[in-house]
Structure formats: C-alpha cells, structure tokens
Backbone of each chain as ProteinMPNN parsed JSONL, in Angstrom:
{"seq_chain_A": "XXXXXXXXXXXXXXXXXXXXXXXXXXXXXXXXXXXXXXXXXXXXXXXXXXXXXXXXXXXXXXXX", "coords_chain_A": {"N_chain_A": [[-7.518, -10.653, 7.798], [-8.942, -7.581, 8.782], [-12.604, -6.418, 7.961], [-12.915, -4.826, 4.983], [-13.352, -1.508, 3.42], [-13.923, 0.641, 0.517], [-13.109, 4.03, -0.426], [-14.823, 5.846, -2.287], [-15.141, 8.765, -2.811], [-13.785, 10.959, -5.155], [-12.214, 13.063, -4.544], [-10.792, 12.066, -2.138], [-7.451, 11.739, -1.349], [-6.713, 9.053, -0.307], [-5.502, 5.611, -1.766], [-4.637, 6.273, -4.516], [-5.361, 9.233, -5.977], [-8.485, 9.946, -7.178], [-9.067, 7.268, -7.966], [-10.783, 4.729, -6.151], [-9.101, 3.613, -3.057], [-8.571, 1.872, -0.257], [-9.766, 0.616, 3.223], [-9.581, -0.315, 6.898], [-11.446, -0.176, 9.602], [-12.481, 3.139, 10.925], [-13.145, 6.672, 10.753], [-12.361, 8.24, 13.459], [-14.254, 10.206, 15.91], [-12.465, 12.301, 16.972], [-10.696, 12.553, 14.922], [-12.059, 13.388, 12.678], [-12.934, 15.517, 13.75], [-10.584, 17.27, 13.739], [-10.007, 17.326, 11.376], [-12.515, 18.255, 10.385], [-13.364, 20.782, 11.954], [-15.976, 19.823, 13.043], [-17.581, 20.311, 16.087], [-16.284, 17.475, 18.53], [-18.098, 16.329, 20.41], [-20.107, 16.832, 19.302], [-20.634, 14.962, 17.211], [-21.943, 12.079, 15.913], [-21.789, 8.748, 16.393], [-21.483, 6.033, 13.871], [-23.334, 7.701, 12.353], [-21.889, 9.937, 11.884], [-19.298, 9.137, 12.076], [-16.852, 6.505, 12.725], [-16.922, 2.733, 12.403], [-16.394, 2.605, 8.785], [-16.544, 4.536, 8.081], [-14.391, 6.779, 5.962], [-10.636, 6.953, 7.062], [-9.276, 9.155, 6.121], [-10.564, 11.304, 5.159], [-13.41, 11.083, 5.676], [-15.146, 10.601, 4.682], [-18.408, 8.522, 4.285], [-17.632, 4.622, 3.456], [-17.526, 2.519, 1.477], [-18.661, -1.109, 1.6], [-16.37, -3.546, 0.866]], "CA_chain_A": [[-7.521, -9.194, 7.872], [-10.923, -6.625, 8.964], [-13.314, -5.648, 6.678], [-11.715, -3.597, 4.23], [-13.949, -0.76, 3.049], [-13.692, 1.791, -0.506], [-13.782, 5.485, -0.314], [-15.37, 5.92, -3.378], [-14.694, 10.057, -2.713], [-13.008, 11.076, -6.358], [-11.325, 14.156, -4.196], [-9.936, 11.378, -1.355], [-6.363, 11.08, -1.426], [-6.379, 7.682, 0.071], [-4.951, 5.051, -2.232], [-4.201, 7.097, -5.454], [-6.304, 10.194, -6.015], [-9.121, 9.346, -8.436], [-9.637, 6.003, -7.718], [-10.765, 4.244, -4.959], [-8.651, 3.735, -1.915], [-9.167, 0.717, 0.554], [-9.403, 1.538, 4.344], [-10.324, -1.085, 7.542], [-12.339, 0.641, 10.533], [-12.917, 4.1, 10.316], [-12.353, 7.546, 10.987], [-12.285, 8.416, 15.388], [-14.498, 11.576, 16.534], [-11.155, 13.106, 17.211], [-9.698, 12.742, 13.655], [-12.967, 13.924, 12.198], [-13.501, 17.074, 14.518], [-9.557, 17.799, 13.327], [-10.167, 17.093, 9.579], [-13.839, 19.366, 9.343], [-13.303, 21.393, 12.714], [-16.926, 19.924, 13.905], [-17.012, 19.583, 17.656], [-16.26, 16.38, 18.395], [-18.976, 15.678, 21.169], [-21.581, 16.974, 18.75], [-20.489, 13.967, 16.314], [-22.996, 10.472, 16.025], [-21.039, 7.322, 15.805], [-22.143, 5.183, 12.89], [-23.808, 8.664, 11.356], [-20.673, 10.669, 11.168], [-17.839, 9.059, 12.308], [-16.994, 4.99, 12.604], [-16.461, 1.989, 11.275], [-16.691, 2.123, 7.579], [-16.096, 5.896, 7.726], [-12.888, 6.488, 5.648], [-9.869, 8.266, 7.913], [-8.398, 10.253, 5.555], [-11.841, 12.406, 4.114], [-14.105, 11.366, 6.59], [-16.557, 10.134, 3.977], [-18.731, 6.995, 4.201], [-17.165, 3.701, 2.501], [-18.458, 0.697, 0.689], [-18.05, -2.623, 1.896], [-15.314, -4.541, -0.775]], "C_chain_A": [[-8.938, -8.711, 8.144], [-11.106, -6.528, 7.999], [-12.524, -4.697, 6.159], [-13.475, -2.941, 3.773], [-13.381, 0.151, 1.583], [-13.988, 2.848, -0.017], [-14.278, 5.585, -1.905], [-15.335, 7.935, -3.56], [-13.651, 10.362, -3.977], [-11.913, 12.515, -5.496], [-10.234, 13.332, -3.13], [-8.456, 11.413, -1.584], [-5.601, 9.294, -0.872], [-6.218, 6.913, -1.792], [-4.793, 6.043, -3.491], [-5.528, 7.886, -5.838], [-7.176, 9.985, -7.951], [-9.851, 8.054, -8.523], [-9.742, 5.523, -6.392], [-9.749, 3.487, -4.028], [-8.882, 2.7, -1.015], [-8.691, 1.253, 2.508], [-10.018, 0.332, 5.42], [-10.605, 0.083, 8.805], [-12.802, 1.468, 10.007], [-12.36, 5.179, 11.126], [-12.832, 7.895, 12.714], [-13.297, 9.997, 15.142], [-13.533, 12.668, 16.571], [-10.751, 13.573, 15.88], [-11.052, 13.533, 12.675], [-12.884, 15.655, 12.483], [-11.93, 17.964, 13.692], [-9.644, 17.886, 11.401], [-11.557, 18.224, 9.417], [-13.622, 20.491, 10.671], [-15.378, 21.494, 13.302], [-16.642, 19.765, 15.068], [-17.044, 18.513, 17.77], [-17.745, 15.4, 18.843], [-20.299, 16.297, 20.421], [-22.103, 15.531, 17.817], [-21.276, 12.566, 16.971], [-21.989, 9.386, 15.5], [-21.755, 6.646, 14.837], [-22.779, 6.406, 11.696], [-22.684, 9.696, 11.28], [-19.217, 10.384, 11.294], [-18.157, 7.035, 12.589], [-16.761, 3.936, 11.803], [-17.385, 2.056, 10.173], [-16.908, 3.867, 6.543], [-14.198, 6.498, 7.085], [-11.891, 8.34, 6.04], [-9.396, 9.171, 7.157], [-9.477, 11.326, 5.256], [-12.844, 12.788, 5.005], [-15.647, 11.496, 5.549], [-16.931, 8.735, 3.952], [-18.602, 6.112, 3.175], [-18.134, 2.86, 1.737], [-18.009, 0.196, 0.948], [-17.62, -3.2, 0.695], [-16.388, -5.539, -0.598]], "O_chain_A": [[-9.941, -9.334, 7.793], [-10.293, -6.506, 7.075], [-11.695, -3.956, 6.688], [-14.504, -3.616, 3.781], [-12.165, 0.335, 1.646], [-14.94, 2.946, 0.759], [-13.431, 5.038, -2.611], [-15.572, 8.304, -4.71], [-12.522, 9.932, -3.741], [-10.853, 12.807, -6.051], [-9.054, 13.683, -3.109], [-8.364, 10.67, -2.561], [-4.527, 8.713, -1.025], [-6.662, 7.468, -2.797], [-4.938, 7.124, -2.919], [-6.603, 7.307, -5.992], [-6.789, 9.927, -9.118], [-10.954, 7.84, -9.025], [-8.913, 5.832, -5.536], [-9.599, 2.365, -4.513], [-10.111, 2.656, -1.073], [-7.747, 1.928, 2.917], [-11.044, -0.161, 4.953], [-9.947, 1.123, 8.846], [-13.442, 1.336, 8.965], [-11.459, 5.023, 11.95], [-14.012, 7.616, 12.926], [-12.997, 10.781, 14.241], [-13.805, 13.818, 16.226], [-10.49, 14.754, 15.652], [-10.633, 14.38, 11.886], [-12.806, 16.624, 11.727], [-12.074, 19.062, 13.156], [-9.199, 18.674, 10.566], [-11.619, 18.954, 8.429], [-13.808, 21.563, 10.096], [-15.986, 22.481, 13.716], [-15.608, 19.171, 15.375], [-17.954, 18.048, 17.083], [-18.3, 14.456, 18.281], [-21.409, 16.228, 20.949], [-23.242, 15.089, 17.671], [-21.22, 12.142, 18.126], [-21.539, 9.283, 14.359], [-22.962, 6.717, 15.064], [-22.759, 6.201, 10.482], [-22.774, 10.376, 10.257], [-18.251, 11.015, 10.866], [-19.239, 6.449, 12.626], [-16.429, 4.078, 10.626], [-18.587, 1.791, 10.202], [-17.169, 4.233, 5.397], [-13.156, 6.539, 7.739], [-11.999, 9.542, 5.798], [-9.039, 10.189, 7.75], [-8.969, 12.437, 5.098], [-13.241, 13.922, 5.273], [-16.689, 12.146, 5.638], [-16.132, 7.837, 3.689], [-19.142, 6.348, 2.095], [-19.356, 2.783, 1.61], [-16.791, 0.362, 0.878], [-18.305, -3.344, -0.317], [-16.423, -6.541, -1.311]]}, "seq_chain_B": "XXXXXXXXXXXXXXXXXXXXXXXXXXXXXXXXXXXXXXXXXXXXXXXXXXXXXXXXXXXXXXXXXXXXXXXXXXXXXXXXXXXXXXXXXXXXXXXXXXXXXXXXXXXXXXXXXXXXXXXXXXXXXXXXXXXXXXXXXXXXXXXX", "coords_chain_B": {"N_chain_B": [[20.046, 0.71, 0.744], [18.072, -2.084, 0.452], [16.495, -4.052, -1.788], [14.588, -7.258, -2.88], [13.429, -9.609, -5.11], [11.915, -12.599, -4.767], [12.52, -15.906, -5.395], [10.353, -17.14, -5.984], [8.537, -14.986, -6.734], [10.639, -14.603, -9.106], [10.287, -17.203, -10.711], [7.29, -16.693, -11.152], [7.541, -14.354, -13.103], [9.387, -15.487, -14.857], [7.704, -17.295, -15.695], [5.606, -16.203, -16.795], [6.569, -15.105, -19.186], [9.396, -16.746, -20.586], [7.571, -19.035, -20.539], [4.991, -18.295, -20.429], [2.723, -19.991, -18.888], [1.745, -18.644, -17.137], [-0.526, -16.247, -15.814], [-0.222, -12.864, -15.551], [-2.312, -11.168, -13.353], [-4.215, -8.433, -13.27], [-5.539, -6.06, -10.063], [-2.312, -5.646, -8.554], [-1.001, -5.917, -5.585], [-0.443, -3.009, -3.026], [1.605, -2.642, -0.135], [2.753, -2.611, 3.414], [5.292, -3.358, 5.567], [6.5, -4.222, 8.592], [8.262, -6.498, 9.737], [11.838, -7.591, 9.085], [14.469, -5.295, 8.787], [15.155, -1.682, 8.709], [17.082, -1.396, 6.502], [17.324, -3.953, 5.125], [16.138, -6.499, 3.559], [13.909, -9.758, 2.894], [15.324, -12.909, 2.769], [16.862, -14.641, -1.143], [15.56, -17.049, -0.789], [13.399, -17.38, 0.557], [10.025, -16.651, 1.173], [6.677, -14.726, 0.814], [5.204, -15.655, 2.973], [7.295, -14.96, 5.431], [7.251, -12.486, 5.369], [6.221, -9.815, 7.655], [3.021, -8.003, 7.522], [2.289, -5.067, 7.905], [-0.237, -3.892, 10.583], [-1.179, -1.433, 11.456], [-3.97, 1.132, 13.278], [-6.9, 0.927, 10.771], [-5.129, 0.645, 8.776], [-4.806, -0.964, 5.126], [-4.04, -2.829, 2.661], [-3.213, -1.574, -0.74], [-4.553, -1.236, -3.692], [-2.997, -1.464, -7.016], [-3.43, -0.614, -10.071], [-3.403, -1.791, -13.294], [-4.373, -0.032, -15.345], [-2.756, 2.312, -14.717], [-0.218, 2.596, -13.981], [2.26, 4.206, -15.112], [3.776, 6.21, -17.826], [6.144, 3.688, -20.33], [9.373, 4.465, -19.826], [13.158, 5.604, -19.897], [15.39, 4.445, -17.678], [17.181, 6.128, -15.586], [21.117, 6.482, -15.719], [20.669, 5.226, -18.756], [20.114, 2.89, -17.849], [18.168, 0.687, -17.891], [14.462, 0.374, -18.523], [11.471, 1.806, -16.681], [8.534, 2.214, -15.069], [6.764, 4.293, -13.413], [4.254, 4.59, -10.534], [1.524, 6.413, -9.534], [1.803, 8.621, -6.92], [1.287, 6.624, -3.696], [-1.808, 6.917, -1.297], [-1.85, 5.691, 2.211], [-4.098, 4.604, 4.91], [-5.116, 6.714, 7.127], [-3.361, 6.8, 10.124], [-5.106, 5.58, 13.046], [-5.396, 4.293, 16.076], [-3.525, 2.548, 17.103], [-0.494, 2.401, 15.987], [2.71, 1.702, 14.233], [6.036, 1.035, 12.781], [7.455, 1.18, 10.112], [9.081, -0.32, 7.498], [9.761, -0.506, 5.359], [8.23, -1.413, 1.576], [6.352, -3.506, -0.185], [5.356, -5.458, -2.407], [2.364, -7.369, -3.584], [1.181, -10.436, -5.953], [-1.851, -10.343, -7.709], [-3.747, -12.23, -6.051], [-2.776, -12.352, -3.298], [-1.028, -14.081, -2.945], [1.627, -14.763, -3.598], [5.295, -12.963, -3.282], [5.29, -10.162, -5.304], [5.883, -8.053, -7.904], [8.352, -8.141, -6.051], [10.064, -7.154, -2.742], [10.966, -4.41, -0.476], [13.428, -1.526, 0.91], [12.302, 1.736, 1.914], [13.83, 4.619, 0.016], [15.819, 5.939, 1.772], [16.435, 4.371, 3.897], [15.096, 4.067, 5.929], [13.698, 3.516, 8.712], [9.835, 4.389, 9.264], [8.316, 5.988, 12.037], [5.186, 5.256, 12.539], [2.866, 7.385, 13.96], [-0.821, 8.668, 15.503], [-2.955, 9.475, 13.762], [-0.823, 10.364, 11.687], [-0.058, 9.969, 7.742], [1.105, 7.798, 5.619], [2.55, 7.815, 2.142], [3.686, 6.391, -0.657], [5.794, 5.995, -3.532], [5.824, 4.184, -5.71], [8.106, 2.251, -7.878], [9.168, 0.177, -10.596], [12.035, -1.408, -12.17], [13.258, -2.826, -14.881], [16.661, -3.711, -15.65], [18.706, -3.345, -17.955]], "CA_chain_B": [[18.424, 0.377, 0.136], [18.055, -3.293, 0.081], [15.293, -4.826, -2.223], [14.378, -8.621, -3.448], [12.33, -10.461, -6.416], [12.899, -13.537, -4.097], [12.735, -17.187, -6.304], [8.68, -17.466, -6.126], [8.628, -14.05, -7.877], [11.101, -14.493, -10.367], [9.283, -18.329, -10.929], [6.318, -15.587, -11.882], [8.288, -13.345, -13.926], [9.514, -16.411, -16.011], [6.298, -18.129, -16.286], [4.83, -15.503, -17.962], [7.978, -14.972, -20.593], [9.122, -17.265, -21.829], [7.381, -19.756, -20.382], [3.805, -18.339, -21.308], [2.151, -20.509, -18.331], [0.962, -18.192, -16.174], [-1.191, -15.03, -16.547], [-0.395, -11.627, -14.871], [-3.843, -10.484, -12.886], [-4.447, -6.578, -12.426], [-4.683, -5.47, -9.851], [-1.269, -5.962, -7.684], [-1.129, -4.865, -4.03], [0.997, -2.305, -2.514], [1.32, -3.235, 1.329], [4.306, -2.172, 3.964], [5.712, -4.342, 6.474], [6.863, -3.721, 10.253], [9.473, -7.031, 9.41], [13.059, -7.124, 9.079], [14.628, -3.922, 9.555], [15.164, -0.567, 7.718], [17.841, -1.805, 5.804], [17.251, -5.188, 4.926], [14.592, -7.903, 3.257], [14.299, -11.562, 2.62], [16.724, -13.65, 1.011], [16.154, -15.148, -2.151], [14.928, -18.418, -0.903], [12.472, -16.797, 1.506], [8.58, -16.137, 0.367], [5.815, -14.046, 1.061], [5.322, -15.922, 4.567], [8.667, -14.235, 5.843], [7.082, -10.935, 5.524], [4.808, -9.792, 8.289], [2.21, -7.06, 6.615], [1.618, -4.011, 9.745], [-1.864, -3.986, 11.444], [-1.875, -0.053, 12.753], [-5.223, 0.956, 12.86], [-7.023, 1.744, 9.666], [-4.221, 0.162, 7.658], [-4.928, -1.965, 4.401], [-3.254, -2.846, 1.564], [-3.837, -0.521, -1.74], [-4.237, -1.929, -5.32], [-2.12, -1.052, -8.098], [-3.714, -0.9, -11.025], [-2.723, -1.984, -14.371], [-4.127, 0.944, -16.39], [-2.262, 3.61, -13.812], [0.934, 2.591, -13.969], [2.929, 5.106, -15.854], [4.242, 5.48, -19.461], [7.659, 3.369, -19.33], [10.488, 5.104, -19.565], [14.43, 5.17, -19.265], [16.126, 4.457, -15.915], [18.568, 6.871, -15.833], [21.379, 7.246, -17.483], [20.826, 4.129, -19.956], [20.445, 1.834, -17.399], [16.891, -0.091, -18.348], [13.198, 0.534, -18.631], [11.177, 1.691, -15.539], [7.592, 3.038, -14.932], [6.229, 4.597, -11.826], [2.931, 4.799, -10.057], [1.064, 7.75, -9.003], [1.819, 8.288, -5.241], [-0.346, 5.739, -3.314], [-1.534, 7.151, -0.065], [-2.617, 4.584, 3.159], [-5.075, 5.075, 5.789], [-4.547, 7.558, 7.905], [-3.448, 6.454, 11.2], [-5.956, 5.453, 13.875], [-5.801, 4.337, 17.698], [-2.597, 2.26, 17.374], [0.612, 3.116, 14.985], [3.347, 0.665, 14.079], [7.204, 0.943, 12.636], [7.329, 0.663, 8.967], [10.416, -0.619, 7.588], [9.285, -0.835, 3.627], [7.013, -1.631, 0.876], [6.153, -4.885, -1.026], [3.982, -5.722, -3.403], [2.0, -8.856, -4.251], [0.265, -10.705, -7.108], [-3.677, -10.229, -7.011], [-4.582, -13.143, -4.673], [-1.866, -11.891, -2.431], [-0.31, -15.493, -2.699], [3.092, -14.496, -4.15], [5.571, -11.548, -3.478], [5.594, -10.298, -6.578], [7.854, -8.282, -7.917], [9.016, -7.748, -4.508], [10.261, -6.318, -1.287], [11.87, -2.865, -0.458], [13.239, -0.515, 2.059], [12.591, 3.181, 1.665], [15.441, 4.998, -0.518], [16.639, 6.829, 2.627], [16.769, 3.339, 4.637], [15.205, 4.469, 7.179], [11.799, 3.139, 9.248], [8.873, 5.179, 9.354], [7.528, 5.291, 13.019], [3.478, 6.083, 12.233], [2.051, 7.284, 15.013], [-1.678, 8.649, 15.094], [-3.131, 10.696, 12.975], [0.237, 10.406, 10.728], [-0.375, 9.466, 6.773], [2.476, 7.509, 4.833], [2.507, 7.861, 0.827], [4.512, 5.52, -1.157], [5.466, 6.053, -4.955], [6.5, 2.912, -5.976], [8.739, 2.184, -9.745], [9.303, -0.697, -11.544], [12.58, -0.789, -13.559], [14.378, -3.652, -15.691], [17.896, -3.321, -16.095], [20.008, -4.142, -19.067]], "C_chain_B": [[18.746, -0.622, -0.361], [16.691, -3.725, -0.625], [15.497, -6.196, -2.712], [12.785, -8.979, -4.19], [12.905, -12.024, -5.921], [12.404, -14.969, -5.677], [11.384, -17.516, -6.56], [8.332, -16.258, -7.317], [9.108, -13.942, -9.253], [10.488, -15.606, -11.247], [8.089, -17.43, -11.89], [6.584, -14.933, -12.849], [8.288, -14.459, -14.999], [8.531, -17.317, -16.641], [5.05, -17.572, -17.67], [5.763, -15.243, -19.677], [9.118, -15.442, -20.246], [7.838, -18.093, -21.687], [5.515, -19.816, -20.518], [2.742, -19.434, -20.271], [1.546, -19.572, -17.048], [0.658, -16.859, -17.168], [-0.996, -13.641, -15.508], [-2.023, -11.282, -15.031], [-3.7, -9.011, -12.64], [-5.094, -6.91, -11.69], [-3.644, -6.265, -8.775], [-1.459, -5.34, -6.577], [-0.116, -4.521, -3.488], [0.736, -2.716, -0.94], [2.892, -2.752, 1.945], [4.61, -3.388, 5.286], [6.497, -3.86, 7.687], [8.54, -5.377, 10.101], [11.197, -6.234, 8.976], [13.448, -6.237, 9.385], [14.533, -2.947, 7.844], [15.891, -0.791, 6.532], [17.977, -3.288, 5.067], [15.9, -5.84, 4.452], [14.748, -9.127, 3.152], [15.334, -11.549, 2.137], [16.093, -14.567, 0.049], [15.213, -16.024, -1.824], [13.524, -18.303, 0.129], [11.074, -16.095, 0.942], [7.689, -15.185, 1.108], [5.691, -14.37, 2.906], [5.993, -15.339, 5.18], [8.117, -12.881, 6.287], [5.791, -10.441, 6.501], [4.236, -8.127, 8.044], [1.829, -6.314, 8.198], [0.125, -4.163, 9.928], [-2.406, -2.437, 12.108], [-3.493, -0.07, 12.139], [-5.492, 1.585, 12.016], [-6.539, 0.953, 8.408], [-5.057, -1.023, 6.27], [-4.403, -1.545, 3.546], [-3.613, -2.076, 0.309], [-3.49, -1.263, -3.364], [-3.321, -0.997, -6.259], [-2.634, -1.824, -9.559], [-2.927, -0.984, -12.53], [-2.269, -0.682, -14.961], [-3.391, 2.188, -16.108], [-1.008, 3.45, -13.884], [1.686, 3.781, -15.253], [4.158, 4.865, -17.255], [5.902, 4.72, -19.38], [8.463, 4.097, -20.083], [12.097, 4.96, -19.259], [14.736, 4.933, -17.93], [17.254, 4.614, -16.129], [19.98, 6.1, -15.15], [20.926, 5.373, -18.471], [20.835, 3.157, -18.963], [18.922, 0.588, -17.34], [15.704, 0.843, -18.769], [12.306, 0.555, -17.235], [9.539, 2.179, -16.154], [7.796, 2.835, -13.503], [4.73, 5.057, -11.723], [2.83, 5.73, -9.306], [1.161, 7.584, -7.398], [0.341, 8.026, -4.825], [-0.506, 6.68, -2.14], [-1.975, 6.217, 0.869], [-3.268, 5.686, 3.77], [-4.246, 5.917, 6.427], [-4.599, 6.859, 9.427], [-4.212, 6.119, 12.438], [-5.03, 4.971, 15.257], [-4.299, 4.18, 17.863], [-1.602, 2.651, 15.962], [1.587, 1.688, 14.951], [4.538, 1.359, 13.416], [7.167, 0.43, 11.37], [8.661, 0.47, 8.317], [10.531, -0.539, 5.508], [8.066, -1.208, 2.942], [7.055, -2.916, 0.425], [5.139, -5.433, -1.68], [3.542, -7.289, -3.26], [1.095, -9.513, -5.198], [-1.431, -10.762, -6.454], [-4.122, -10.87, -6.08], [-3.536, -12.757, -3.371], [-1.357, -13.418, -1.789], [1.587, -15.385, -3.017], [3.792, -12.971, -4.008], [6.13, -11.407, -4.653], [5.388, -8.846, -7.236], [8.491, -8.077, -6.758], [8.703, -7.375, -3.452], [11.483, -4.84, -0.96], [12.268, -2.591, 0.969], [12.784, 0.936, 1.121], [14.39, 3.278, 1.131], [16.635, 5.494, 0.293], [16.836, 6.04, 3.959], [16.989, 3.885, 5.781], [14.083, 4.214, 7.791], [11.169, 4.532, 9.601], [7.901, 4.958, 10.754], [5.976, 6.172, 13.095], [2.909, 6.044, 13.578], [-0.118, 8.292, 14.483], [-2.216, 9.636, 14.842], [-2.064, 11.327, 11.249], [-0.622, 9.539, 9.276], [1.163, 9.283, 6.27], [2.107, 7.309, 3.079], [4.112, 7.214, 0.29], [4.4, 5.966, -2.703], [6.41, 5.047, -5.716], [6.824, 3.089, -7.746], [9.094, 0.821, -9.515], [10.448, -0.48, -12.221], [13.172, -2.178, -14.061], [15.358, -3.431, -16.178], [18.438, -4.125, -17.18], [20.552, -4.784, -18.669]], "O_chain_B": [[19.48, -0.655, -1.349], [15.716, -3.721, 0.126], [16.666, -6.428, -3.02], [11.61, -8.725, -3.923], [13.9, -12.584, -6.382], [12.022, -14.616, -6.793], [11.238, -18.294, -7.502], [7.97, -16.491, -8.47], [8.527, -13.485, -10.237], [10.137, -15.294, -12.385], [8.035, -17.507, -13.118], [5.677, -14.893, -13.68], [7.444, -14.484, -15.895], [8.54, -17.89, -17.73], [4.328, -17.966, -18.586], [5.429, -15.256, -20.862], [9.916, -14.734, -19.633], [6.994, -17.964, -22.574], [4.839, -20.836, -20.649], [1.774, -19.796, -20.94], [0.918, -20.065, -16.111], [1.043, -16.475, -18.272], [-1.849, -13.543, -14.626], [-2.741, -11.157, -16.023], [-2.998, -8.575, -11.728], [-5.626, -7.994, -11.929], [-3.999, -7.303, -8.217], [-2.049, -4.261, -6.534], [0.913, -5.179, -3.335], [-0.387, -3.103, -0.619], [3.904, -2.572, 1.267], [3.742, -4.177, 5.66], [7.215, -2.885, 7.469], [9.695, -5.073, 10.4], [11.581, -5.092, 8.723], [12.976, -5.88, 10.464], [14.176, -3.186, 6.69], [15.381, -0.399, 5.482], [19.003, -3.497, 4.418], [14.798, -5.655, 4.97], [15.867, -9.601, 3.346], [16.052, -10.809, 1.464], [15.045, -15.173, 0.27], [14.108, -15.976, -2.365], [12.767, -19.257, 0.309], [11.131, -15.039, 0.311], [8.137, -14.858, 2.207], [5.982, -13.599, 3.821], [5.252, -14.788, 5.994], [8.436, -12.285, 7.316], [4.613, -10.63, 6.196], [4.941, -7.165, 8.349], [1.316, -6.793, 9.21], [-0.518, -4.717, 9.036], [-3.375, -2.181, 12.822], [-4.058, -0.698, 11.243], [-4.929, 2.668, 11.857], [-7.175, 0.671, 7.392], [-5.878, -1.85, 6.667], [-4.156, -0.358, 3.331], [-4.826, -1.886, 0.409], [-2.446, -1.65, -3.89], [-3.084, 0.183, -6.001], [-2.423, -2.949, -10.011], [-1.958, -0.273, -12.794], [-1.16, -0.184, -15.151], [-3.304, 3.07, -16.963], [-0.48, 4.561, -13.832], [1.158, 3.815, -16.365], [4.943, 3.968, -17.563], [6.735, 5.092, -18.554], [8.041, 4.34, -21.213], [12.373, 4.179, -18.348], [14.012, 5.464, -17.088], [18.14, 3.894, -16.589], [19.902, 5.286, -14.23], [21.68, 4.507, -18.029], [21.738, 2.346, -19.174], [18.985, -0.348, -16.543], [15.918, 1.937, -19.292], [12.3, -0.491, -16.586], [9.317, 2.443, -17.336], [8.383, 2.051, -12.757], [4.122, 5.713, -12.569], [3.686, 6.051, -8.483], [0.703, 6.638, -6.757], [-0.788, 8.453, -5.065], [0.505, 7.314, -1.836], [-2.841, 5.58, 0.27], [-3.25, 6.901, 3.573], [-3.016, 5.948, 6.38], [-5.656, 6.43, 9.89], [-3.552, 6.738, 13.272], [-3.885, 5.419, 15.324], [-3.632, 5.038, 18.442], [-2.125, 3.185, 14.984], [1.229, 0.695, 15.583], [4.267, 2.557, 13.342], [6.865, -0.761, 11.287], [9.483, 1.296, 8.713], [11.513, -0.543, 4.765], [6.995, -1.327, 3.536], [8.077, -3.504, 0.779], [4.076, -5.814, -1.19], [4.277, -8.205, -2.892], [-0.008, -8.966, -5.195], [-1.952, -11.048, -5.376], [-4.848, -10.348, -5.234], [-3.998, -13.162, -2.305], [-1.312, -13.785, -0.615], [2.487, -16.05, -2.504], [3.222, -11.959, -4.415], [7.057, -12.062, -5.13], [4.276, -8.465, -6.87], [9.629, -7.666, -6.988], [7.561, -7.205, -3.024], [12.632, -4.632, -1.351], [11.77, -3.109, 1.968], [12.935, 1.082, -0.092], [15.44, 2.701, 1.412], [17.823, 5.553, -0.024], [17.254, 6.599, 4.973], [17.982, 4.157, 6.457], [13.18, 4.874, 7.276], [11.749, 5.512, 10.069], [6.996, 4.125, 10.797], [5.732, 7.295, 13.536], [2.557, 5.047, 14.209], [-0.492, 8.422, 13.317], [-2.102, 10.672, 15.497], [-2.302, 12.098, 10.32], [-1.525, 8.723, 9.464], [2.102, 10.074, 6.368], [1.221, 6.479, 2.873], [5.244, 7.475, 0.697], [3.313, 6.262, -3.2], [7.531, 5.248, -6.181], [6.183, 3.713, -8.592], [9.297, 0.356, -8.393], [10.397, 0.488, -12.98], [13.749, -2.657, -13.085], [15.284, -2.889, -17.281], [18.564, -5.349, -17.221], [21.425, -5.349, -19.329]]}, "name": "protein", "num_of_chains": 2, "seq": "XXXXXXXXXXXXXXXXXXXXXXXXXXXXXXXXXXXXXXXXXXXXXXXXXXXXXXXXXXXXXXXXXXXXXXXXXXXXXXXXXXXXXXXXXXXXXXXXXXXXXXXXXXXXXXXXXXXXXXXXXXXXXXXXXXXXXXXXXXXXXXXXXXXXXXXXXXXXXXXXXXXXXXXXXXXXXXXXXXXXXXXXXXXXXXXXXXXXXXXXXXXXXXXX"}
C-alpha cells in the first residue's frame, strides 16, 4: 500500500472525528480551491496542496 | 445483507475464550472492498486473501479503536449484545474512484479477517466517484 499519512486536525472528519484519520496522497488543487474557495492557480504544490495534504480538511499530515 | 466471521476469524474469537492463547491487539482496521458483489462475501472456508481491499485515490484503511467503541448494549428486541462505533469517515475521493461493495474489518497486523466481512444494510454498491466521501458506522453484536 502508499504512504499512509495522519490528519492530526481535531475538527477533521476523516476517520472518526477527534482522532486521527489515515489518508494516502493528498488533497488536488481542485478539491482544495472547492473545500476553502482559494483560486486554484494561486495554490503551491507541496505548500498548500499535495501529497501528504489530507483530502478531506486540506490540512498537512504526518507520516505514520 | 450478507456478512461472514469466516473459520480464521472464528479460530480468533475462540483462541481468545476459551482457549486464552491468543491476545486481542487494539487497534482493528475498518477497510471496504471493490470484491464480490453487493450482496454477497466469502464463504466460510475463504480468508482474508479472497478479499481485494479498493485502491481509489486517497483511500486507506481507518483504525478502530478499542477505547471508542461504544457502551454495549441490547440488540434489539432481546436478541444479544452489540456496540457500535462512531461513524468512521474515508478519504475523500481523489483522481480515480472505485465500486464499493462493503466493509471488513481486520485484526491489527491486518493478517486475519477479523470479525469479518459485510455488505451495506441496503445491499447495494457504492459507486465513489471524485470528490465523493463514504462514512461507515460499523456494530458488533453477539447473538443469544
């Protein structure tokens, strides 16, 4: 399996709200810009969006 | 709604009571599977191998912790002892999507399915496409 990543985000709803959540890649430009309504093409890969960025929050993970 | 505790599982189940040779690990992993169909899971004699775990993007499996599991409880009317876990949620969908057919748990090293394999109650596949989130609220019950 990919790297798995934590959201460590206590508001996340990924895996049960409260606790950390496990997530592999990360969250797309696209799913970001739709989740905070930044523009997409303003967004930095690796600094706001990418692997290890978790899709549901769109906050940066921890490597398991 | 077909589920199974195939013969490796129940092996588990009995090891721990009576048989006091093995040790339940927290945590367990919740995981869904693109296998079999909507209606259907292994058969008894059929293990973890059998079951192929989805790949959309994003996806991974979600622990199930001990101390979260919920206080136990009847399983209505009089028919055992259940708890249930706080709805899990997965990743949220990325590039590619996949056909989810059920849930299934497995013991910590994710060597054994254990206690099982499911469909959804409304035996029916879930086709995730992207951007879609699927939430699972998985129970536990022992029947009389």
């Amino acid at each position: 399996m990919a790297k798995t990543y934590l959201c460590k985000n206590p508001a996340c709803s990924l895996g049960t709200v409260g606790s950390p959540g496990r997530f592999t890649g990360g969250i797309t430009a696209d799913q970001l810009h739709v989740l905070t309504g930044k523009p997409a093409e303003k967004l930095k890969s690796g600094e706001d969006y990418g692997a290890g960025f978790c899709p549901n929050c769109g906050q940066k993970g921890a490597e398991e | 709604m077909a589920q199974m505790c195939p013969d490796e599982g129940l092996d588990l189940w009995l090891g721990q009571f009576p048989l006091n040779t093995v040790k339940y690990t927290s945590p367990l992993n919740l995981c869904l599977f693109t296998s079999q169909t909507a209606s259907t899971v292994i058969t008894h004699a059929q293990t973890l191998s059998a079951i192929t775990e989805t790949t959309y993007t994003s996806y991974a499996r979600q622990s199930l912790a001990a101390a979260t599991w919920g206080a136990l409880a009847e399983r209505p009317t009089n028919l055992g002892r259940q708890t249930t876990y706080p709805q899990v949620t997965f990743p949220t969908v990325g590039a590619s999507g996949a056909t989810i057919n059920g849930f299934h748990v497995t013991n910590n090293g994710n060597t054994v399915l254990f206690p099982g394999q499911a469909n959804f109650d409304d035996v029916t596949a879930v086709p995730l496409l992207t951007n879609d989130v699927i939430k699972v609220t998985p129970t536990i019950a022992l029947l009389h």
